[in-house]
C-alpha positions in Angstrom: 0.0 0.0 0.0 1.5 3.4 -0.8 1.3 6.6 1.0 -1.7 8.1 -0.5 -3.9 5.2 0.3 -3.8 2.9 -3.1 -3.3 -0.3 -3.7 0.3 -0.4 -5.7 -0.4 -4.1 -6.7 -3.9 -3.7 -8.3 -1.8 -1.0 -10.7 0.6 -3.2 -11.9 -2.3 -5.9 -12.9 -4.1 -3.2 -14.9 -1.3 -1.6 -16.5 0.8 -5.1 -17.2 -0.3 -6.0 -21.4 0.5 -9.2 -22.0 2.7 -10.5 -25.3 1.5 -10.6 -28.5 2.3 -12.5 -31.5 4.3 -9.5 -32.6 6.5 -9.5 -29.5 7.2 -13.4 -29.6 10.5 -14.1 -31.6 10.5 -16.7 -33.8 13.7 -18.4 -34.8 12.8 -21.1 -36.7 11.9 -18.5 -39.3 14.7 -17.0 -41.4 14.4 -12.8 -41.1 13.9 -11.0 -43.8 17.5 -9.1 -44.0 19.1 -12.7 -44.1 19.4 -13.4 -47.5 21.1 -16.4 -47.9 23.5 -16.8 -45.4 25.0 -19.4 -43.7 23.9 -21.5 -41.3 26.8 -21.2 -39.4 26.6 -17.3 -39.2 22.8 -18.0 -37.5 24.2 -19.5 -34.3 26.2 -16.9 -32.9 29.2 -17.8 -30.7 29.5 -21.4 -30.2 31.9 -22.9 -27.4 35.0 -23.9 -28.8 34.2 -22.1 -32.4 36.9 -19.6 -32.1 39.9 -21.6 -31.0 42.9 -20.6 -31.6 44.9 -22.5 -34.6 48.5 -22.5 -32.0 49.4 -25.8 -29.7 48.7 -25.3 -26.0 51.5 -26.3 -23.9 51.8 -26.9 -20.2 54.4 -24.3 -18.6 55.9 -23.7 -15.2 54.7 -21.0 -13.0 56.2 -18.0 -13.5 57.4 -16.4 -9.7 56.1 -12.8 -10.0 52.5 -14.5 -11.1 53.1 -17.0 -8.2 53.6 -13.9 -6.1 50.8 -12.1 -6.9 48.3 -15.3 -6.2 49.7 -15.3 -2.7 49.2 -11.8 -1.8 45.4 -11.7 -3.4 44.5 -14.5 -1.7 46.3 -13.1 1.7 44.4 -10.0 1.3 41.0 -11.7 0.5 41.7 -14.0 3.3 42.2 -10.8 5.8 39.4 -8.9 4.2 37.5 -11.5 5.2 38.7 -12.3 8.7 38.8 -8.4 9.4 34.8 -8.4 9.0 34.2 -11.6 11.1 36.7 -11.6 14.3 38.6 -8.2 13.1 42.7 -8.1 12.5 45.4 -9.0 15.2 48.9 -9.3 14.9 49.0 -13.0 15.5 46.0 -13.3 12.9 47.8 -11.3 10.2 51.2 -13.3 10.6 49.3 -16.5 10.9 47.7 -16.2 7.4 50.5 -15.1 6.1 52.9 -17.9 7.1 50.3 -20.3 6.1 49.6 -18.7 2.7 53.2 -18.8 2.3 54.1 -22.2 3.4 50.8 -23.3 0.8 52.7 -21.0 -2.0 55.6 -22.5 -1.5 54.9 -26.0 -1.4 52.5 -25.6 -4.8 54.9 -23.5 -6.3 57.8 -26.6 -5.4 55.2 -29.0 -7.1 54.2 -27.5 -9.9 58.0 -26.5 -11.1 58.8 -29.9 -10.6 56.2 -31.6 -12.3 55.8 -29.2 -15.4 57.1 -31.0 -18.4 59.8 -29.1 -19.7 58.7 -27.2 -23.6 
């Protein structure tokens, strides 16, 4: 109910206009600027439609990217605890000993394991 007394609801039933045939797209009709085009030019972006022609190959982490995971996720991770339990000294060296242990020993892994290119 508004301010002035009305019913805000009754409104919207009388002034909502329900869909006509005009507003209904159809695509199983062709439109009428398409003239002769490909079928493959009607579907729009399909996944995998646009790949690129180069081989993908596996690569080792590089350490400045590695570096800049750690610190977003130490920041999101503090972000977060700030609005819970709010920031201590102990909380802000624990999460960042344990983000940097976690760094480390994916980092380690991943170098090792990465076929070399």
């Amino acid at each position: 109910m508004s301010a002035d007394g009305r019913d805000d609801e009754d409104e919207f039933v009388a002034e909502y206009e329900h869909a006509t045939a005009a507003d209904i797209i159809d695509e199983a009709e062709p439109s009428a600027t398409d003239e002769g085009g490909d079928a493959e030019d009607d579907e729009g972006a399909v996944a995998g439609s646009f790949a690129p022609e180069i081989e993908v190959s596996p690569q080792a982490p590089a350490p400045e990217n590695t570096l800049f995971v750690a610190l977003g996720v130490c920041l999101t991770i503090l972000a977060l605890a700030d609005t819970v339990v709010g920031l201590s000294l102990v909380l802000v060296a624990a999460v960042v000993l344990a983000v940097g242990l976690t760094t480390a020993v994916c980092y380690g892994v991943l170098v090792r394991t990465t076929p070399e290119s």
